[in-house]
C-alpha positions in Angstrom: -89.8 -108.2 133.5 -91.7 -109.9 136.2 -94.8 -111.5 135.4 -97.5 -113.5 137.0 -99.8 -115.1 135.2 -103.0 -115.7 137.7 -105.1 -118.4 137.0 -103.3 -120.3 134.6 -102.6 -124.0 135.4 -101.5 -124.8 131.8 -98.0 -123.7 131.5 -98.9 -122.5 128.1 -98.4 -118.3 128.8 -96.1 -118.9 131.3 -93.6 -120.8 129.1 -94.4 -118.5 126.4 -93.1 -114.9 128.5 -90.0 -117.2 129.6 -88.7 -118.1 126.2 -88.9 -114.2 125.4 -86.0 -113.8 128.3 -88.7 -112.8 131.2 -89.4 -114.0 134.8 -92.6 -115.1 134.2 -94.6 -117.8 136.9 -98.0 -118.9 136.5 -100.6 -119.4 140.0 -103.7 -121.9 140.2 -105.3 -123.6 142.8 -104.6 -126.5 140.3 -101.0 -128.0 139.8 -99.3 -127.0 136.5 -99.5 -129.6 134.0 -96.1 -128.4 132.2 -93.6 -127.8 135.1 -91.5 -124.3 135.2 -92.6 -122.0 137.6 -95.8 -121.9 139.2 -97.1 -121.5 142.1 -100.1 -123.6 143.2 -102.2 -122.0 145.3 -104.5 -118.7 145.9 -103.4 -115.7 143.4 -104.6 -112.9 146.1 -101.9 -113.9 148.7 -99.5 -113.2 145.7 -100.6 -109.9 144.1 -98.0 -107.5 146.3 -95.2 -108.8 145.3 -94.4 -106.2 143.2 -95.4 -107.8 139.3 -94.4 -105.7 136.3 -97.0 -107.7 134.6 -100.2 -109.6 135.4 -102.3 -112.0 132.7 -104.6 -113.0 134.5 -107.6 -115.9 133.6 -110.1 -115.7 136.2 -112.5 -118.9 136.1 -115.7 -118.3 133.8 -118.1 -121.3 134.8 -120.2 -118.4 137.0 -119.4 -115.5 134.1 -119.9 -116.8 130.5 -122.9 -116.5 128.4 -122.3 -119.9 127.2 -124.1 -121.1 130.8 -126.9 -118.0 130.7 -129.0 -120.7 131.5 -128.0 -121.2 135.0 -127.5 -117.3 135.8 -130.6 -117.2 137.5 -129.6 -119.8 140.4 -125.9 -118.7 139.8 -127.2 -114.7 140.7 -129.3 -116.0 143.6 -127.4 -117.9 145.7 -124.5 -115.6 145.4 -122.3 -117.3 142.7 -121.9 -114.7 140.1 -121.2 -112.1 142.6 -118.5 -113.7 144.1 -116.9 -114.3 140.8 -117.3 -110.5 139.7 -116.0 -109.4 142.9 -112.7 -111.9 141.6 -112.4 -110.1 138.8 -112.6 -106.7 140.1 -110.0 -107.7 142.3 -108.2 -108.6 139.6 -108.4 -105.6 137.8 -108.1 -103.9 140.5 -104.3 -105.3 141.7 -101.4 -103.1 142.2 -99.9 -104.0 139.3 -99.2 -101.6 136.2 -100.0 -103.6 133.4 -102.4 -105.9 133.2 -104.8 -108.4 131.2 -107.6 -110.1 131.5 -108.7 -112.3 129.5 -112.5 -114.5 129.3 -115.0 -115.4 127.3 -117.8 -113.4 126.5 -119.5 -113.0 129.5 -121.2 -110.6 132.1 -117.8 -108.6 132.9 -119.0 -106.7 130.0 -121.8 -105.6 131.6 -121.7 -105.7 135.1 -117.7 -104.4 134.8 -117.2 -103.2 131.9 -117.0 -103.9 128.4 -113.5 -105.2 127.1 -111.0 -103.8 125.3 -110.3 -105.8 122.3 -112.0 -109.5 121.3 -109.9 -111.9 119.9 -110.3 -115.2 117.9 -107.8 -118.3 117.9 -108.4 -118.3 114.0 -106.7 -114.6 114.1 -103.6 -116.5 115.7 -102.9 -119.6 113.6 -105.5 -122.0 114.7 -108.6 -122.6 112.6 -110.8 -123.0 115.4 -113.6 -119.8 116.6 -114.1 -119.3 120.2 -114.8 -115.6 120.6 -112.5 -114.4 124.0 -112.7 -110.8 125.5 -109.9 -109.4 126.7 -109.7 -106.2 129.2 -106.4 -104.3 129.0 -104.9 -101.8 131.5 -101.8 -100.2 130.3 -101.1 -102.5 127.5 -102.1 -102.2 123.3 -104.4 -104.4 121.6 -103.2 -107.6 120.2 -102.5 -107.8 116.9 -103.5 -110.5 114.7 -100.6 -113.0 113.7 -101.7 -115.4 111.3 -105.2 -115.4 109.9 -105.8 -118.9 108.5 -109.7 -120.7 107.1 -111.0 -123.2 108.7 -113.1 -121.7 111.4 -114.2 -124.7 113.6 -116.6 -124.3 116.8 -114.3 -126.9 118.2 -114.7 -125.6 121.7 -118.6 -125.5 121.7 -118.9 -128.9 120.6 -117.1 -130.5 123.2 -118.9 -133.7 124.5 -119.2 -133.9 128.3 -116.1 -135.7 130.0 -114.6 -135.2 133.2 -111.4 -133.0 132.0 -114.1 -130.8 129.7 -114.1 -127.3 131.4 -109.9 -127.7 131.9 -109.8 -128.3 128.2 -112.0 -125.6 127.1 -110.2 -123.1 129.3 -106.8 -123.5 127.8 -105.0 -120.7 126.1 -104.3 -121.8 122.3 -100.3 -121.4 121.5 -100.5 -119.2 119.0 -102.4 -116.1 121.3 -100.2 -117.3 124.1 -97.1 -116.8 121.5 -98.5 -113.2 120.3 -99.4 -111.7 124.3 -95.4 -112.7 124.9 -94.1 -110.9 121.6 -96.7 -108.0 121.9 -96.5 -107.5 125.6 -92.7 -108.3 126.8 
């Protein structure tokens, strides 16, 4: 199966769809960090090439609830918008299955509301960051390894220059379950 995984400069889903036999590729405007296929650049110029499969990981910094605080500025000088429209897009790409995954954020109600949330602890890791995910075409994840420990590692990030790229990575274990669940 052909699968593009928009959004996504950290290798992690991408390399998880190609050891389960698929021609997967991730696309960022940021260079991959693992190399394998990837495409660094703008995922619209990319959408028509005939995908079997999209997960896609649109940016939340203008979406998620975590920065309500800013929504205000981020709604007036066009921000959000522009970000919703992304997503829409997203949704919207000629592609038959597809998955979009954020945090909680205002997708839910300026889009629609998601499909299935998901936690890493559900997936091996004993971490909590509550992530949304909108499905077209495809089932719900099932959990794969519930395990204690339910750390808001995530939240409690102190400020550094590599913060948001470290917050937005996909942990292994949901990366691992959207390859077996999905391919």
């Amino acid at each position: 199966m052909r699968i593009l995984i928009a959004c996504e400069y950290s290798g992690a889903v991408r390399d998880a769809f190609i050891a389960r036999g698929h021609d997967a590729v991730s696309c960022d405007i940021l260079p991959t960090e693992k190399p394998g296929p990837h495409i660094e650049g703008d995922v619209t110029e990319v959408l028509n090439q005939g995908w079997d499969m999209m997960v896609a990981f649109p940016p939340c910094t203008h979406l998620a609830v975590s920065g309500a605080r800013y929504f205000r500025e981020k709604r007036s000088d066009g921000r959000q918008q522009k970000a919703l429209d992304f997503v829409r897009m997203l949704m919207d790409a000629p592609i038959d299955r597809i998955a979009i995954e954020n945090p909680v954020s205002v997708i839910s109600s300026h889009i629609r509301k998601p499909d299935q949330t998901i936690q890493p602890w559900q997936f091996g890791h004993g971490e909590t960051k509550r992530t949304c995910l909108w499905l077209k075409n495809l089932p719900k994840l099932t959990p794969t390894d519930i395990v204690e420990g339910r750390e808001q590692r995530i939240l409690g990030m102190s400020p550094s220059p590599n913060r948001a790229k470290e917050r937005s990575k996909t942990y292994q274990g949901i990366a691992n379950a959207m390859a077996n669940q999905w391919g």
